[in-house]
C-alpha positions as CSV (number, residue, x, y, z in Angstrom):
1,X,35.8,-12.2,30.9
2,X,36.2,-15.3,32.9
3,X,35.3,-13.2,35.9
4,X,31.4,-13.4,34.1
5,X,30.8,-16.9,34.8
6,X,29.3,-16.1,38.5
7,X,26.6,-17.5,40.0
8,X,24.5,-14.5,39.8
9,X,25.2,-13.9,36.4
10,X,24.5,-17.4,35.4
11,X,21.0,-17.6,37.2
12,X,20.5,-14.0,35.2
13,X,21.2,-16.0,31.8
14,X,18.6,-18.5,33.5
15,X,15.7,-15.9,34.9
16,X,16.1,-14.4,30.9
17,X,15.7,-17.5,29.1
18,X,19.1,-17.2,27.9
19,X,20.4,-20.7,26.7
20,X,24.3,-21.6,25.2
21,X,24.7,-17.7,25.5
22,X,28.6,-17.2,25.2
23,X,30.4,-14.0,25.0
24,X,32.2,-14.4,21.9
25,X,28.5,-13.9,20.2
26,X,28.7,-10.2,21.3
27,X,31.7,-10.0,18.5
28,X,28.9,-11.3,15.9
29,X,26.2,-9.0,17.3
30,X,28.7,-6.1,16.8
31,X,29.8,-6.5,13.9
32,X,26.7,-7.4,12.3
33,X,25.1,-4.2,13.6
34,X,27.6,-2.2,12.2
35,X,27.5,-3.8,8.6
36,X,23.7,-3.2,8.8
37,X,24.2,0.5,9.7
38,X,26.4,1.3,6.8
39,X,29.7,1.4,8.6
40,X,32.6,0.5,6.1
41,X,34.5,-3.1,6.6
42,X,38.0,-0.6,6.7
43,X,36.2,1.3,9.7
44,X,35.0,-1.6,11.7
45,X,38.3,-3.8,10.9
46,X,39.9,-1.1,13.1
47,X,37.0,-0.5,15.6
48,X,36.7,-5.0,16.5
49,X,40.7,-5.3,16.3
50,X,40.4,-7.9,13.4
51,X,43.6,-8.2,11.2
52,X,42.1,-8.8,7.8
53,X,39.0,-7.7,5.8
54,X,38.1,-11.0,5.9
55,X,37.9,-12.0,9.7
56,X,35.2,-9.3,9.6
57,X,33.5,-10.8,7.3
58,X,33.4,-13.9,9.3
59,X,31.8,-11.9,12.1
60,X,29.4,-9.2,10.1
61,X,26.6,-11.0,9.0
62,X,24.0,-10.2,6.8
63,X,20.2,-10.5,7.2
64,X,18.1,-11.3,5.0
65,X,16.0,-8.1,5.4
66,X,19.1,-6.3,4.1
67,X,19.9,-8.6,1.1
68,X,15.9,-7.8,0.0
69,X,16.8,-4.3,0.2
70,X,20.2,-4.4,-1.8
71,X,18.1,-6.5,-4.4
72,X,15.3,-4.1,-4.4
73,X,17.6,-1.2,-5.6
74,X,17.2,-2.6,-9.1
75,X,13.5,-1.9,-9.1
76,X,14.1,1.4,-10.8
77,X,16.8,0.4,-13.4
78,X,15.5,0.8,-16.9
79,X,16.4,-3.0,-17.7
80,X,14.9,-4.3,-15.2
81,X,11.6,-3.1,-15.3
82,X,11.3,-4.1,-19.2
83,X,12.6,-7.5,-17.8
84,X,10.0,-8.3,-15.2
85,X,7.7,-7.6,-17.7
86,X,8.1,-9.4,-20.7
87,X,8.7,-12.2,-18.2
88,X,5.4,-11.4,-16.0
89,X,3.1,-10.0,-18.6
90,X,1.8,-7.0,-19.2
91,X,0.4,-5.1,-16.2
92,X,2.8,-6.8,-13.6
93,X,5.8,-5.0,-12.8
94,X,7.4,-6.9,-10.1
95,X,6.7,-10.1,-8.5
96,X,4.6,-9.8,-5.3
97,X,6.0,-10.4,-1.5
């Protein structure tokens, strides 16, 4: 990858806005587009070359869209509902956005 750093590719980086861009973040990009598409930490351990579980976990990161939705899957549990409102009062089942 050392063949990148050209002239034309830096002005590129330049003409795009592109600032502190380094190639390494392409391994965060990937694997954090993959954890947000479903695909399993076993399946994209093998498909980035990482050695452990946790190296991809270093590189897969989550947004904070997704951690709304994982928290929003408890909107239909039973408990929860009867939670929210005896803590929100009648009438208001789940805090607002």
């Amino acid at each position: 990858i050392g063949q990148v750093n050209t002239r034309a590719w830096t002005q590129a980086l330049k003409r795009a806005g592109i600032e502190d861009f380094r190639w390494h973040d392409l391994r965060h990009t990937f694997a954090t587009w993959h954890r947000q598409a479903g695909t399993p930490t076993y399946e994209l351990q093998r498909l980035g070359g990482w050695k452990t579980g946790a190296m991809v976990e270093r590189y897969a990161h989550v947004a904070p869209e997704a951690l709304q939705d994982a928290a929003a899957r408890l909107d239909g549990f039973a408990g929860y509902d009867r939670a929210t409102r005896e803590r929100n009062g009648p009438g208001v089942i789940a805090p607002g956005p």
